[in-house]
C-alpha positions in Angstrom: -52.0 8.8 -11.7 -49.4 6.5 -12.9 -48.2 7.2 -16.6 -49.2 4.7 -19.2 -46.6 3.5 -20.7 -45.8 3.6 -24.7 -46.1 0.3 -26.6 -42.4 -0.7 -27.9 -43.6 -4.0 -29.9 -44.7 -3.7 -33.2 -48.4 -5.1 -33.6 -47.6 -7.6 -36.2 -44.5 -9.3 -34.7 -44.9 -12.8 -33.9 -43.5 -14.2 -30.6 -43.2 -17.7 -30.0 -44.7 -18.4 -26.3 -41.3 -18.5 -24.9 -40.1 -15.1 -26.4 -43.2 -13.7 -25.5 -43.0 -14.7 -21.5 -39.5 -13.8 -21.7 -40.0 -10.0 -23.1 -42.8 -10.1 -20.5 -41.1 -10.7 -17.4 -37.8 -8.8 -18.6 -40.5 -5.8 -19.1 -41.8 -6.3 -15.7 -38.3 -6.9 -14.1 -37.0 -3.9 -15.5 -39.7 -1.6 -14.6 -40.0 -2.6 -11.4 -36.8 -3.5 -9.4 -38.1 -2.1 -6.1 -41.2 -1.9 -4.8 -43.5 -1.5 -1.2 -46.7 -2.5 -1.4 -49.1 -2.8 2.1 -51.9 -5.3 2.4 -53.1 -8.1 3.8 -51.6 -11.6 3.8 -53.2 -14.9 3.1 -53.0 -18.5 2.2 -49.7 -18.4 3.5 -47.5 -21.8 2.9 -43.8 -23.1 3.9 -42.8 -25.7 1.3 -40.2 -28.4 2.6 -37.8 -26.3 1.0 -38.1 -23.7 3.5 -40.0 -20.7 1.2 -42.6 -19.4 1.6 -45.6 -18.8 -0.5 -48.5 -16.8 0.3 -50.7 -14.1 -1.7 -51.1 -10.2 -0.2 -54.4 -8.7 -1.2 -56.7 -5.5 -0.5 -60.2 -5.0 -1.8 -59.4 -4.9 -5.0 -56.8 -7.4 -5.9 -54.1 -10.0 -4.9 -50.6 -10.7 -5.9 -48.6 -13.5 -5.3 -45.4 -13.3 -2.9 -42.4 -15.2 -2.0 -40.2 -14.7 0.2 -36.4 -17.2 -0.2 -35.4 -19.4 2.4 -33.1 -17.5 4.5 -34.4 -14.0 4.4 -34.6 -12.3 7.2 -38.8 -12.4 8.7 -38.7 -10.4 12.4 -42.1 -11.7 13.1 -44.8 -14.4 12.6 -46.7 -14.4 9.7 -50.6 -15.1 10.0 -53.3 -15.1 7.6 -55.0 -11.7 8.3 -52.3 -9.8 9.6 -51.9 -6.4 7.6 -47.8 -5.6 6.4 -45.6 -3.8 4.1 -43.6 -5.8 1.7 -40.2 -4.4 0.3 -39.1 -6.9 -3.2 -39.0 -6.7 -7.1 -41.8 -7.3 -9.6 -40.9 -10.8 -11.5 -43.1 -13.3 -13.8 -43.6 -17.1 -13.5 -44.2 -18.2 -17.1 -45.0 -21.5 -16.3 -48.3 -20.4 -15.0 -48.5 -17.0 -16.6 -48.7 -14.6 -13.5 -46.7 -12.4 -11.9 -45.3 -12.0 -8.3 -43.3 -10.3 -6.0 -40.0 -11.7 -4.6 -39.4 -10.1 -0.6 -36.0 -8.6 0.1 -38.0 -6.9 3.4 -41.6 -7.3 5.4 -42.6 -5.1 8.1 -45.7 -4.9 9.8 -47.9 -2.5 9.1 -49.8 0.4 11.5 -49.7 0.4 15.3 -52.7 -1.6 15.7 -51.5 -4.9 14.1 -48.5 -4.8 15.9 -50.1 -4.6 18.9 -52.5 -6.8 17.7 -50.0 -9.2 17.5 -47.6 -8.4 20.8 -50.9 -8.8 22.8 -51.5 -12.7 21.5 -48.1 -13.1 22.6 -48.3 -12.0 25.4 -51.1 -14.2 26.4 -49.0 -17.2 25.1 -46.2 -16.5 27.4 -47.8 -15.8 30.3 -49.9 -18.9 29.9 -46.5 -20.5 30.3 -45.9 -19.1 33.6 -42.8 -16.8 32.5 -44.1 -13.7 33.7 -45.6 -15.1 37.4 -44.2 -12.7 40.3 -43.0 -16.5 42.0 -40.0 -16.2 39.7 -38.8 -12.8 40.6 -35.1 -12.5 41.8 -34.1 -10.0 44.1 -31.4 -7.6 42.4 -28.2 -7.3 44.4 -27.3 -4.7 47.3 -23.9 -3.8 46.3 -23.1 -5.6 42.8 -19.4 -5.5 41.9 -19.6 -6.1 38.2 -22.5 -5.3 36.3 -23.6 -6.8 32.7 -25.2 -4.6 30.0 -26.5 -6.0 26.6 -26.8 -3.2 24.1 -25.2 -1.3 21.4 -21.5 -0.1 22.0 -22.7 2.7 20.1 -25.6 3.6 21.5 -26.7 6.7 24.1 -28.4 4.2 26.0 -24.6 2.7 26.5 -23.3 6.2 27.5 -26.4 7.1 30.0 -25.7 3.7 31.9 -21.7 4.5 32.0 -22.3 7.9 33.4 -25.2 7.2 35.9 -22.7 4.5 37.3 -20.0 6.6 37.5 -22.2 9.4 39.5 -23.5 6.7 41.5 -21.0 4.8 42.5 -18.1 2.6 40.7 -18.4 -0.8 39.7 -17.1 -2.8 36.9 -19.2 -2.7 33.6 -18.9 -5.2 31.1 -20.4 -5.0 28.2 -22.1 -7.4 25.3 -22.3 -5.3 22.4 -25.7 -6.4 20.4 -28.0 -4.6 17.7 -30.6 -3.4 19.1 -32.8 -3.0 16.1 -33.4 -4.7 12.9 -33.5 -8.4 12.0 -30.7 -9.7 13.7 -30.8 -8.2 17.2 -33.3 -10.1 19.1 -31.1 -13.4 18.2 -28.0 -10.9 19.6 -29.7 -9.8 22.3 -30.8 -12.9 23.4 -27.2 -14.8 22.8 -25.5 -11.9 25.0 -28.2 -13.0 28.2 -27.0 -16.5 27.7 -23.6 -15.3 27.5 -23.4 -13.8 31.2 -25.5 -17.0 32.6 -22.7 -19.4 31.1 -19.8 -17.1 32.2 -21.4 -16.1 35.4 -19.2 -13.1 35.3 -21.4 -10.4 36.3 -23.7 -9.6 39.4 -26.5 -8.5 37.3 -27.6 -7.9 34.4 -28.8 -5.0 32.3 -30.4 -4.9 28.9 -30.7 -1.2 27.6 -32.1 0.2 24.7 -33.0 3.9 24.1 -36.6 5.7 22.9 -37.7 4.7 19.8 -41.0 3.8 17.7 -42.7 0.9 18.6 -41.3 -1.4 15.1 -37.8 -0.4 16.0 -38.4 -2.0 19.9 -40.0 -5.1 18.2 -36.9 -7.2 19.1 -37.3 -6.9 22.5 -41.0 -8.5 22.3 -39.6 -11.3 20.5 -40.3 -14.9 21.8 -36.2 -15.7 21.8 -35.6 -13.1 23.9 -38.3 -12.9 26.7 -37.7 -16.9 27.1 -33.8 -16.0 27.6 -34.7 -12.9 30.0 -37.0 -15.7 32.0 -34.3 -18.4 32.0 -31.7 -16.4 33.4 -30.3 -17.6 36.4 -28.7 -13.8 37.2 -30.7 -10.9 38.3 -31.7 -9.0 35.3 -33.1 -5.4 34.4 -34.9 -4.3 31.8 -34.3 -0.5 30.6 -36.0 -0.6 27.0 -37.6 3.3 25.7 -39.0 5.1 27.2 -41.5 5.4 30.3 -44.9 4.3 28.5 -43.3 1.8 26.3 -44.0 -1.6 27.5 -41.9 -4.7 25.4 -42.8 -8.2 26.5 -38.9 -8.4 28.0 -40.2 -6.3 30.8 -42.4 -8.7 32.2 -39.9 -11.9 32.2 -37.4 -9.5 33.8 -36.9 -9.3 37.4 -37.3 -5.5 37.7 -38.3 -3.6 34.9 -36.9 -0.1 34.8 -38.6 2.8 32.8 -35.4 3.4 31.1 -31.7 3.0 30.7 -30.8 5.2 33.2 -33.2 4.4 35.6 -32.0 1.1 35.1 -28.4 2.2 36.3 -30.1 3.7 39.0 -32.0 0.9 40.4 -28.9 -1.4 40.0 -26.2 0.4 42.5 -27.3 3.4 45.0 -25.8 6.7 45.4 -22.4 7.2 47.7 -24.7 9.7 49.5 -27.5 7.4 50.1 -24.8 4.7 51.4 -23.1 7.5 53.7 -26.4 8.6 54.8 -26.9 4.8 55.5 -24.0 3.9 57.8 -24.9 7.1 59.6 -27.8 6.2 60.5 -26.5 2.6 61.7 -24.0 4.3 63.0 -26.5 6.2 65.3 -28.8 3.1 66.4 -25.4 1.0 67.4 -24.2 3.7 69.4 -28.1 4.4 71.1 -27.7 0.6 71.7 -24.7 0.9 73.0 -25.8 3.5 75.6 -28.7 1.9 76.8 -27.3 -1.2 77.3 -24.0 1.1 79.2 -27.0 2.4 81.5 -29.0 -0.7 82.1 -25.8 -2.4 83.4 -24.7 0.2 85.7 -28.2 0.8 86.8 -28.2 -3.4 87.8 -24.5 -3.0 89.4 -26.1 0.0 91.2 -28.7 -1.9 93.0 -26.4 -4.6 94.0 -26.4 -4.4 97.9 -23.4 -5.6 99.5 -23.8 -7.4 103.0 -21.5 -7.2 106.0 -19.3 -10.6 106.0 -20.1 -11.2 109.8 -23.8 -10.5 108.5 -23.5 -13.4 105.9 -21.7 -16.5 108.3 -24.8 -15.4 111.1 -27.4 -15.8 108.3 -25.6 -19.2 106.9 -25.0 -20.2 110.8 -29.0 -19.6 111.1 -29.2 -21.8 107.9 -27.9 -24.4 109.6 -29.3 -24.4 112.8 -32.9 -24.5 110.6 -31.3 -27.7 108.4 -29.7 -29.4 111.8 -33.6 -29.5 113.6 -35.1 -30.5 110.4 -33.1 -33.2 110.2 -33.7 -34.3 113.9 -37.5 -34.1 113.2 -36.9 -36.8 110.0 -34.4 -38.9 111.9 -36.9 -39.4 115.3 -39.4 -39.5 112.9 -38.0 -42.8 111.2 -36.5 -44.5 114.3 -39.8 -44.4 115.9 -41.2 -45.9 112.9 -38.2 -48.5 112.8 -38.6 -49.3 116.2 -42.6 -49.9 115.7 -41.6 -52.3 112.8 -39.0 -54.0 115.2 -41.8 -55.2 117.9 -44.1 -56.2 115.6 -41.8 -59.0 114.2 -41.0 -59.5 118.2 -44.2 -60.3 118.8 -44.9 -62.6 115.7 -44.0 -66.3 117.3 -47.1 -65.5 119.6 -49.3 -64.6 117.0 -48.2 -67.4 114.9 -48.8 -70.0 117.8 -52.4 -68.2 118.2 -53.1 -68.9 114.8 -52.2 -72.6 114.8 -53.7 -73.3 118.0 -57.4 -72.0 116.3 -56.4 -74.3 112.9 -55.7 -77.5 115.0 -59.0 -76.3 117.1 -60.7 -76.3 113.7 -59.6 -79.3 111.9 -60.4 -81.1 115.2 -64.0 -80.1 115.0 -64.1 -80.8 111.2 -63.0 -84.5 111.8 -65.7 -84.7 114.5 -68.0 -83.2 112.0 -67.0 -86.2 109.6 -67.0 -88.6 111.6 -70.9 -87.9 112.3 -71.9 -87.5 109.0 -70.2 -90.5 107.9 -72.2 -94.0 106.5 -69.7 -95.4 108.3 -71.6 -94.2 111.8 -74.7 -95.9 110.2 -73.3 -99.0 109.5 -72.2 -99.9 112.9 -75.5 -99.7 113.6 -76.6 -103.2 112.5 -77.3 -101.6 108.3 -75.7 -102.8 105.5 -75.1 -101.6 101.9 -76.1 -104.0 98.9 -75.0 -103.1 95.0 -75.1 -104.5 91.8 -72.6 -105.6 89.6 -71.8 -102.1 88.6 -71.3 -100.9 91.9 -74.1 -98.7 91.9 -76.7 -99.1 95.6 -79.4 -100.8 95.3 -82.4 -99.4 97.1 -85.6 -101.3 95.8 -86.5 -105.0 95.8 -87.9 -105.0 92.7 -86.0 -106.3 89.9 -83.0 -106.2 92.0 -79.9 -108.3 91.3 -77.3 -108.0 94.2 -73.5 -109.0 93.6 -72.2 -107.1 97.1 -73.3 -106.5 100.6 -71.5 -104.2 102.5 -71.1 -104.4 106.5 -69.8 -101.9 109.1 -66.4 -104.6 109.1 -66.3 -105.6 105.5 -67.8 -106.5 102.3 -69.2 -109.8 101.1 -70.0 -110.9 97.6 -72.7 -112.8 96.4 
């Protein structure tokens, strides 16, 4: 129970209103300079100034909070969303209530927090930076490897010392705060670092074990959207094996931790011995199979006796030279077929004229007979009308021409 405190103001002093608020919020002031409190947030507001204003509230009561431009808020405030608020008790005595300025807000319990890393999630991967399409392949055999993380840190050392076990390579190192309010911004300026300088191979961000609020930065929005956008390979070796930050899925590989992140990155000199061994073997097998099939084909090579080869190209051709003689007979007897027929093409062509002239003779008789002509001679005669046309009835009939077997006579 808290102690109630013992009046100091004599009952029948008068206090103008100003005094009054005054000794009020000095009292208040003074006997609170620090103070936590843990509930839930609402009516949160950001005035153009940049403060905030919001109340924090349980079922009993509320309290108004503010929190200054410029102080340091590691997450996203939401209506709802249950925290622990570090400031000092003051007064407002232009409204008459008291409040609470924030020098520190933390979320508060496991569930809110992943409460809230789970929306975020969703966010982000609705925005396609965690699809498996933008994976890059980590390096075979980096030469200089990047690490984000604190210079002071084991996670530093482990990385160093797996390397050096491993095998050598260059390690340059961004040294960042890996917890608090400032490290996500650090952590996320030292991945754009290497992408501008494009001075390393690959990169590593390492951070040791730790409770979930002090691995917070690494679920930050700033830094998964940095981890995506990087154009160089990168790892990420935050905790421990079961802890998951939203960094591990925009990474490219995700290692369970620092270590294994040094692990993943370079392989072992024994592994790489063990390698070219193994090449080493299947060249030479190669090698020896090929060695065999060669002398296997040279083997079966059989080599003829020179007199053996000019009889067989002799025979050759012998076969060519009566081929030949076939195709060459073949085509003078044709040629020579060709040649009488255009011999005997004057007779033909007299034949045929001989049958024309026989022909048009006959035709001409043929005329002749048909001919009016024939009919004529015969004492007729032809009589037509002005138009020419034959006339062949009396009636009506107005002749202009008669026309006789040895002329024509108008009338």
């Amino acid at each position: 129970m808290l102690e109630k405190p013992q009046p100091f103001v004599q009952p029948d002093t008068v206090f103008s209103v100003t005094d009054a608020s005054a000794l009020l919020k000095n009292v208040v002031e003074t006997a609170f300079p620090r103070i936590r409190v843990r509930g839930e947030l609402s009516q949160i507001t950001r005035a153009t100034s940049g403060h905030m204003y919001m109340t924090i509230k349980d079922a009993g009561a509320a309290i108004s909070v503010i929190i200054w431009r410029g102080t340091p808020v590691p997450f996203k405030l939401e209506d709802g969303l249950e925290v622990i608020i570090t400031g000092r008790f003051t007064t407002y005595p232009a409204r008459s209530n008291y409040q609470i300025i924030v020098s520190e807000i933390e979320m508060a319990g496991v569930g809110a927090i992943l409460k809230m890393l789970e929306e975020r999630k969703r966010k982000l991967a609705a925005e396609g930076l965690f699809d498996q399409a933008r994976k890059k392949p980590l390096p075979r055999l980096p030469q200089r490897i990047g690490v984000v993380t604190s210079p002071t840190g084991a996670a530093f050392q482990d990385i160093q010392n797996r390397l050096r076990e491993r095998f050598p390579v260059t390690v340059v190192l961004y040294p960042a705060t890996v917890q608090g309010t400032t490290a996500a911004a650090e952590v996320a300026a030292g991945i754009e670092y290497f992408n501008r300088a494009k001075n390393v191979d690959v990169i590593i961000v390492a951070r040791g074990g730790g409770a979930l609020e002090d691995l917070l930065p690494f679920s930050e929005e700033i830094v998964v959207r940095a981890a995506a956008a990087s154009e160089i390979p990168l790892i990420s070796g935050v905790g421990h094996e079961p802890d998951w930050m939203l960094i591990d899925y925009a990474a490219d590989v995700r290692a369970p931790t620092p270590t294994g992140a040094a692990e993943m990155v370079v392989p072992t000199k024994l592994s790489l011995i063990q390698e070219l061994d193994n090449l080493w073997h299947r060249l030479s097998n190669n090698f020896t199979t090929r060695l065999t099939n060669a002398r296997a084909r040279v083997e079966s090579i059989v080599v003829k006796n020179p007199k053996q080869l000019v009889m067989e190209q002799q025979q050759r051709l012998d076969d060519i030279s009566r081929t030949l003689n076939v195709i060459i007979n073949g085509k003078i007897v044709a040629a020579r077929g060709r040649m009488d027929a255009v011999a005997a093409f004057p007779n033909i062509l007299q034949n045929k004229m001989m049958v024309m002239t026989q022909g048009l003779n006959h035709l001409g008789q043929m005329l002749n007979s048909l001919s009016y002509k024939s009919v004529l001679s015969r004492g007729y005669a032809i009589v037509r009308d002005e138009k020419n046309q034959i006339i062949s009835r009396a009636d009506g009939a107005r002749p202009a021409s008669i026309e006789f077997a040895d002329g024509v006579v108008k009338v």
